[in-house]
N, CA and C atoms as an extended XYZ file, in Angstrom:
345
Properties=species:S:1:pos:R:3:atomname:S:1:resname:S:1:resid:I:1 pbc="F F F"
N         0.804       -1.189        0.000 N   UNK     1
C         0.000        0.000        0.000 CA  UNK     1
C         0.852        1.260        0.000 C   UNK     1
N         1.850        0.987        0.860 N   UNK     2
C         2.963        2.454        0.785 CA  UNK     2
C         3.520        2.921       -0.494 C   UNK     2
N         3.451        1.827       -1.859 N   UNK     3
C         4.562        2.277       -2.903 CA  UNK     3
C         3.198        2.489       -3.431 C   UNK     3
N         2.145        2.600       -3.657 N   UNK     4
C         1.196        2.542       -4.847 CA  UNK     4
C         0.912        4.230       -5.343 C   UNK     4
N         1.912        5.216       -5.228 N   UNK     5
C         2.313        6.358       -5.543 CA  UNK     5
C         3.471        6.655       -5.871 C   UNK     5
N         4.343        5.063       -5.749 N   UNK     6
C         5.717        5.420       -6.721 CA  UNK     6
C         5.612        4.836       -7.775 C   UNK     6
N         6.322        5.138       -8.841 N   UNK     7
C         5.954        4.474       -9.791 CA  UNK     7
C         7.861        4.094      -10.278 C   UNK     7
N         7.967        2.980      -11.064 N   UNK     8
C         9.021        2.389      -11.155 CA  UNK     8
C        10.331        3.218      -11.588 C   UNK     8
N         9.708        4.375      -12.530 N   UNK     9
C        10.843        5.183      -12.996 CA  UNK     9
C        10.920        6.138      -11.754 C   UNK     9
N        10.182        6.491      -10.873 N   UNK    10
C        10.881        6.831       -9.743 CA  UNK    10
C        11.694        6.463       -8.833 C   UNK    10
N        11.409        5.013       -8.767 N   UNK    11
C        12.338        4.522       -7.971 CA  UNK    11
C        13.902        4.319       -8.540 C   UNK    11
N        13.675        3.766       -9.520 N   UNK    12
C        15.313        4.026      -10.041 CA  UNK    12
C        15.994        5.269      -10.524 C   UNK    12
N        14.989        6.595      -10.327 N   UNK    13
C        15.821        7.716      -10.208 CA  UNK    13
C        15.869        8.052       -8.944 C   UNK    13
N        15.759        7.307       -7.865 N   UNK    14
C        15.850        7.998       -6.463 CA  UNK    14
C        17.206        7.139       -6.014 C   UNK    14
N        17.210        5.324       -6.609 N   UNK    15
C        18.867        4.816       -6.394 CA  UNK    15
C        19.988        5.752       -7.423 C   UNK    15
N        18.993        5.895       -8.573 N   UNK    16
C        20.655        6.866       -9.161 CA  UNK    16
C        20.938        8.174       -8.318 C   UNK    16
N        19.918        8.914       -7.760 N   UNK    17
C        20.067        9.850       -7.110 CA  UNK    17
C        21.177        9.424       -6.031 C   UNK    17
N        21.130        8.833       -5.167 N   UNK    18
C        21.232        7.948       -3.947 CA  UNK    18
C        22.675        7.462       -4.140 C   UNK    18
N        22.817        6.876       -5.144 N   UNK    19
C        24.327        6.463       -5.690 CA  UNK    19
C        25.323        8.056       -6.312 C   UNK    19
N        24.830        8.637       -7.033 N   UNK    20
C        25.111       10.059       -7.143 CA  UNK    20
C        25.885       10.604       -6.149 C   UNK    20
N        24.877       10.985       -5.082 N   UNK    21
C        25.433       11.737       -3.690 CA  UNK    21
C        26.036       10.847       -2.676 C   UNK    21
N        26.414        9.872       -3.056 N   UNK    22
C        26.864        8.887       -2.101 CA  UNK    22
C        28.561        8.356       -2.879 C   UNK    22
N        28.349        8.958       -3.679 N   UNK    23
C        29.581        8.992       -4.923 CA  UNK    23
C        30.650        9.840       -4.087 C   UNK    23
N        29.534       11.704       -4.976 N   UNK    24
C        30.359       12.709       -4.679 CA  UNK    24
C        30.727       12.801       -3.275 C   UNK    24
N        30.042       12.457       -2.418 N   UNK    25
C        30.809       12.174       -0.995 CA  UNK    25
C        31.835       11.857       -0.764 C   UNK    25
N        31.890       10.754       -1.040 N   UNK    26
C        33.239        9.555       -0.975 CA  UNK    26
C        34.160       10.359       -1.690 C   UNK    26
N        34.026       10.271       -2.681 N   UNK    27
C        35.287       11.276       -3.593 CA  UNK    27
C        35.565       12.719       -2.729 C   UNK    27
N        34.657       13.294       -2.613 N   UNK    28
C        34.810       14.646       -1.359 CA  UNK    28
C        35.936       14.256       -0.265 C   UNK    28
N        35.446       13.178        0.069 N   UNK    29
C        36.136       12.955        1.618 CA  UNK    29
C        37.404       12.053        1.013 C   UNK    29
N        37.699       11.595       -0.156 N   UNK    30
C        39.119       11.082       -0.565 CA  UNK    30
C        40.338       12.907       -0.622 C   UNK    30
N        39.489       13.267       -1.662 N   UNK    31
C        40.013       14.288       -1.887 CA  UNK    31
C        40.792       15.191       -0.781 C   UNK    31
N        40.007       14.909        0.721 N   UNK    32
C        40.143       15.852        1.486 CA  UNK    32
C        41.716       15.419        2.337 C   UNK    32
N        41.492       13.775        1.990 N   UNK    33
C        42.669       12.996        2.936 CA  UNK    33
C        43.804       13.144        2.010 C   UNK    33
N        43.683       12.800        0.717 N   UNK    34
C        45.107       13.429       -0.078 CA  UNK    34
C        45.445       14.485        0.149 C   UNK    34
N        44.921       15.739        0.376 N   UNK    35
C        45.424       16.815        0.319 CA  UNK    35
C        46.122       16.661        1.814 C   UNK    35
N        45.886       16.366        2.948 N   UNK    36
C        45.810       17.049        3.890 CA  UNK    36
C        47.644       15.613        4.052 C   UNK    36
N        47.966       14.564        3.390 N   UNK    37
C        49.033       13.746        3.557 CA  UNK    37
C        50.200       14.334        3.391 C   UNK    37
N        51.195       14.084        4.036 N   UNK    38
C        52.198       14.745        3.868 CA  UNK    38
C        53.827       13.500        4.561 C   UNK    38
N        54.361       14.029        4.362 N   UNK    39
C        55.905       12.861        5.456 CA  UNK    39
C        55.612       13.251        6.401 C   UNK    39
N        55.906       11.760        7.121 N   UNK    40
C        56.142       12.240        8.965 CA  UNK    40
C        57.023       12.743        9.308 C   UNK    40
N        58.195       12.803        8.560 N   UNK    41
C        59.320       13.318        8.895 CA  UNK    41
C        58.699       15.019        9.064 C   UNK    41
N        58.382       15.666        7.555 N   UNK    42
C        58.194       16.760        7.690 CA  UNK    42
C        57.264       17.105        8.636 C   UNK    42
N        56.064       16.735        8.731 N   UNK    43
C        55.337       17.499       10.180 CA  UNK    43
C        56.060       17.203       10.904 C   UNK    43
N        56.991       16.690       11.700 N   UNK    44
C        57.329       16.447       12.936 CA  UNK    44
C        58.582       17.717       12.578 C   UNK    44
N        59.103       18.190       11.408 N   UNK    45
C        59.985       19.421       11.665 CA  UNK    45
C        59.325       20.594       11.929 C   UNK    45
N        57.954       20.355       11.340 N   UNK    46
C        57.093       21.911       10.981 CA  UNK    46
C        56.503       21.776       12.556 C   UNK    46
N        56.196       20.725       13.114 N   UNK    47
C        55.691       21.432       14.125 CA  UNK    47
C        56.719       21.610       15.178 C   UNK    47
N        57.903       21.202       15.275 N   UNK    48
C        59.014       21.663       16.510 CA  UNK    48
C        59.121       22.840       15.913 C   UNK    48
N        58.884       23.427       14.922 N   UNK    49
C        59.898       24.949       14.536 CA  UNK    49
C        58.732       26.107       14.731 C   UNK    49
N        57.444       25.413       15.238 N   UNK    50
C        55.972       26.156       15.484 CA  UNK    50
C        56.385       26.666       17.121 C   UNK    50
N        56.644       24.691       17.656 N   UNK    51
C        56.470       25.187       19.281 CA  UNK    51
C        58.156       25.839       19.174 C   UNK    51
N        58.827       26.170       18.119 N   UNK    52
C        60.285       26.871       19.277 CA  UNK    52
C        59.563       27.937       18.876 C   UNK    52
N        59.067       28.570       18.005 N   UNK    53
C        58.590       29.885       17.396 CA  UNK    53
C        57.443       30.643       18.825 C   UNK    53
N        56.932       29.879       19.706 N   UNK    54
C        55.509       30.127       20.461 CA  UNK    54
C        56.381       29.908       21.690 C   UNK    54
N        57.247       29.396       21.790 N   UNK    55
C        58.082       28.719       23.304 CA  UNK    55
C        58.037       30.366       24.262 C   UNK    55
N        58.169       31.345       23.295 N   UNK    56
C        59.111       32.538       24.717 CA  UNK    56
C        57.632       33.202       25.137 C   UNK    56
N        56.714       33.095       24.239 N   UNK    57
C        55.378       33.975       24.195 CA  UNK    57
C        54.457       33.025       25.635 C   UNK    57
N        54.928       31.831       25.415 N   UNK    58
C        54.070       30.487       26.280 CA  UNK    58
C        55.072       30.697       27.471 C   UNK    58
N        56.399       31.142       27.825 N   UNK    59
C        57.303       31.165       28.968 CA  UNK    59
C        56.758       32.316       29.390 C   UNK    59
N        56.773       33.838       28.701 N   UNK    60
C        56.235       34.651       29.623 CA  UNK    60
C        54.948       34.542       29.666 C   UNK    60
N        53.700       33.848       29.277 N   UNK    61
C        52.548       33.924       29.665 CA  UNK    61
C        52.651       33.031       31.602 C   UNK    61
N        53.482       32.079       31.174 N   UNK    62
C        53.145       31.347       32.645 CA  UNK    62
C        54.378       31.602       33.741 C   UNK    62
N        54.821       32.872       33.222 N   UNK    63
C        55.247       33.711       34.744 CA  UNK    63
C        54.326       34.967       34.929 C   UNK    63
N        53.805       35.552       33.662 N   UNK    64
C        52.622       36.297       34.199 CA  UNK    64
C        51.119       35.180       34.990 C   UNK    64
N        51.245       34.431       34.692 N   UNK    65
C        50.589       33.403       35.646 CA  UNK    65
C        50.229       33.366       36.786 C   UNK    65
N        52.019       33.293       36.970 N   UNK    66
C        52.820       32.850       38.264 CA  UNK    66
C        52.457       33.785       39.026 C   UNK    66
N        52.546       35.121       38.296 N   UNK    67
C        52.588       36.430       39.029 CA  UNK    67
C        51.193       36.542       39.916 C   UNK    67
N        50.285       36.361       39.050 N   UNK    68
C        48.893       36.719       39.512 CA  UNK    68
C        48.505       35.761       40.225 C   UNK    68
N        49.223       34.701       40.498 N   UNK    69
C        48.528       33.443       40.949 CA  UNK    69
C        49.412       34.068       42.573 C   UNK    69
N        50.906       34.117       42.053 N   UNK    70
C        51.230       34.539       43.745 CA  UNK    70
C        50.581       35.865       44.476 C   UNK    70
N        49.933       36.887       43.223 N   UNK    71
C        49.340       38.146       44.450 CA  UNK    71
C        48.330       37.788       45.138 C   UNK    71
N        47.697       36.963       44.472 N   UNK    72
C        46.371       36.593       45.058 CA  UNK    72
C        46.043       35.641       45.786 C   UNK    72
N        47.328       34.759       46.197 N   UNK    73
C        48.163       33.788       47.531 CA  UNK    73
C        48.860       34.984       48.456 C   UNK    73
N        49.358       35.681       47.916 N   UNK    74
C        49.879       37.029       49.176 CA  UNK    74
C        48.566       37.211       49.938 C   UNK    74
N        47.896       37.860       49.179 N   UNK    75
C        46.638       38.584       49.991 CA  UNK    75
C        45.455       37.758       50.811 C   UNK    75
N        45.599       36.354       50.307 N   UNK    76
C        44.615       35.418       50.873 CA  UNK    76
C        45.918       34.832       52.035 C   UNK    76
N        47.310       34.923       52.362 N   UNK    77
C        47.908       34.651       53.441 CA  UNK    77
C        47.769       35.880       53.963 C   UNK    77
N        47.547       37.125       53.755 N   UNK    78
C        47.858       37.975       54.426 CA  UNK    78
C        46.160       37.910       55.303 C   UNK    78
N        44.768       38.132       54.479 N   UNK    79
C        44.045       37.800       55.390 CA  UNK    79
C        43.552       36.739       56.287 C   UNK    79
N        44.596       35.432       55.810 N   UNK    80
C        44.072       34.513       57.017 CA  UNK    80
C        45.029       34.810       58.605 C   UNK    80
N        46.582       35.858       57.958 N   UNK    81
C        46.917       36.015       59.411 CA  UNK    81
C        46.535       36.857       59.973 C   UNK    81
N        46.045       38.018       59.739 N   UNK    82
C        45.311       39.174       60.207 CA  UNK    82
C        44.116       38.219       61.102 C   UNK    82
N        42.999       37.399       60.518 N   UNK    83
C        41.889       37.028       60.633 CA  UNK    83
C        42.738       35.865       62.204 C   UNK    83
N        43.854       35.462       62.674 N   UNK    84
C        44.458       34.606       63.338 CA  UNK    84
C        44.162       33.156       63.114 C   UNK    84
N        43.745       33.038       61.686 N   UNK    85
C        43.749       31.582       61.364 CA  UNK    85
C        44.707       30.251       62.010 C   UNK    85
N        44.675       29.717       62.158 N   UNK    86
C        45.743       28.688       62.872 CA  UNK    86
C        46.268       27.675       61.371 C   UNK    86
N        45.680       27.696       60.660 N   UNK    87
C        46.370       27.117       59.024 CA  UNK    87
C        46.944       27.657       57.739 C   UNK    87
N        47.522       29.065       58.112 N   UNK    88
C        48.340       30.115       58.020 CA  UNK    88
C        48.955       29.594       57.174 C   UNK    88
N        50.054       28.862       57.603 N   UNK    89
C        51.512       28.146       57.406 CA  UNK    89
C        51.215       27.166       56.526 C   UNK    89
N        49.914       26.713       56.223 N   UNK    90
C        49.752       25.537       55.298 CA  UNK    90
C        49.469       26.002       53.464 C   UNK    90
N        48.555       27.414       53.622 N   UNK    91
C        48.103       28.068       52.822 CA  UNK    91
C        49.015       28.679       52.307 C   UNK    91
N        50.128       29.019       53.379 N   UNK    92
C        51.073       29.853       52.643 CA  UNK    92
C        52.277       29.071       51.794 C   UNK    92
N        52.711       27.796       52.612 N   UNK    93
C        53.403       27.145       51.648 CA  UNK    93
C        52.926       26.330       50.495 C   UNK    93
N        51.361       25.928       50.451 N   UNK    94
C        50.743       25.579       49.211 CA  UNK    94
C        50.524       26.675       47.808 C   UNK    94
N        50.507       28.019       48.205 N   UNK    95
C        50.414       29.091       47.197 CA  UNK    95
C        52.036       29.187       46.586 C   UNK    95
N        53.121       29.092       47.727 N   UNK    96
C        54.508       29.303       47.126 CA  UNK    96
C        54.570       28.509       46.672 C   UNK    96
N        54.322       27.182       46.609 N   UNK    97
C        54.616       25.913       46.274 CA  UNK    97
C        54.538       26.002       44.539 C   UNK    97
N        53.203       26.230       44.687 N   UNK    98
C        52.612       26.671       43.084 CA  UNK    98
C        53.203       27.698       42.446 C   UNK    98
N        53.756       28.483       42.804 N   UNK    99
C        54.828       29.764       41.761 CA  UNK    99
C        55.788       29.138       41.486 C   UNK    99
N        56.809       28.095       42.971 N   UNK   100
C        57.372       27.396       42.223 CA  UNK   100
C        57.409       26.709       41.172 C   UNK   100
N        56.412       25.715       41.397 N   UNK   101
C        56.186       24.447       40.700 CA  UNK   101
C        56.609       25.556       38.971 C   UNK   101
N        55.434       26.779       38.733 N   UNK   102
C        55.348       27.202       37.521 CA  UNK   102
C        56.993       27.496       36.622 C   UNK   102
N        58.040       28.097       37.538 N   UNK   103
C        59.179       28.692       37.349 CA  UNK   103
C        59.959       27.358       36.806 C   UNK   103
N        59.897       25.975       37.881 N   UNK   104
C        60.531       25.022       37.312 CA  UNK   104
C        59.695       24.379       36.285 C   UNK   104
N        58.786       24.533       36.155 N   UNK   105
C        57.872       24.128       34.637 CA  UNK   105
C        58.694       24.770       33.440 C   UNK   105
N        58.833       25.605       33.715 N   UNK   106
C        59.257       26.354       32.567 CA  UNK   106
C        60.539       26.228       31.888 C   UNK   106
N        61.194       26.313       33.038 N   UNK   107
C        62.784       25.689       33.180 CA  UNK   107
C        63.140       23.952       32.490 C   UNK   107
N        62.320       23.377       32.725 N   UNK   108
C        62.405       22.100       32.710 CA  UNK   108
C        61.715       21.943       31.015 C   UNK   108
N        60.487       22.564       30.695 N   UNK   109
C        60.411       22.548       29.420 CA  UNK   109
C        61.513       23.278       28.608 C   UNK   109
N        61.848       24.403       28.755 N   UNK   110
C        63.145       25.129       27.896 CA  UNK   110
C        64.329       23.974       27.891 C   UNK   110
N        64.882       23.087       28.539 N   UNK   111
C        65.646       22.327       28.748 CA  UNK   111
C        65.464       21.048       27.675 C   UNK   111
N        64.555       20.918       27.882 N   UNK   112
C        63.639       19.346       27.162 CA  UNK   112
C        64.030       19.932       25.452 C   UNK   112
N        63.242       20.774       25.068 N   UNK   113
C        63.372       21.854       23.796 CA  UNK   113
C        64.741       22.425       23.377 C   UNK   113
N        65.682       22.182       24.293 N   UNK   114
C        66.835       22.672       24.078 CA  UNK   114
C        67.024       24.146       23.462 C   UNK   114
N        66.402       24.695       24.005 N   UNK   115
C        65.801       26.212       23.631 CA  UNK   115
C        66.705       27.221       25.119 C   UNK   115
């Protein structure tokens, strides 16, 4: 009862249709993987010569980091000793801890990079 409004030359222009766009697809999406192939050798030069190119811009972003991360560990040690918190000493060496940690991050990547 469902087909008795198609009629036969429709249906085989709806598989050529069907095969058509199911074609240009495939070919679309070949097309897209050739282009985009290249040596491993070469990406692996193009992208070390990206990250040495971004390395000093990415070093001073995460000491301006560092920076803002330690004012705002100053001022949260400074009001828990004012306030006579008794976990003072814990807060304060977990905030330094973290400026460190960032300084030898940085250090330790420039090293790795030989930069």
């Amino acid at each position: 009862m469902n087909n008795q409004f198609v009629t036969p030359r429709k249906r085989i222009l709806a598989k050529v249709w069907l095969l058509t766009v199911t074609l240009t697809v495939y070919q679309m999406l070949l097309m897209v993987f050739d282009a985009r192939a290249q040596d491993g050798n070469s990406g692996i030069q193009q992208a070390t010569t990206m990250v040495k190119g971004y390395f000093d811009t990415g070093c001073n972003l995460m000491y301006a980091i560092g920076a803002v991360v330690g004012i705002v560990g100053a001022v949260k040690v400074y009001q828990k000793w004012n306030a006579g918190e008794p976990d003072t000493s814990k807060v304060a060496a977990s905030w330094f801890g973290s400026c460190i940690f960032l300084v030898v991050v940085a250090t330790v990547i420039k090293s790795f990079f030989g930069l």
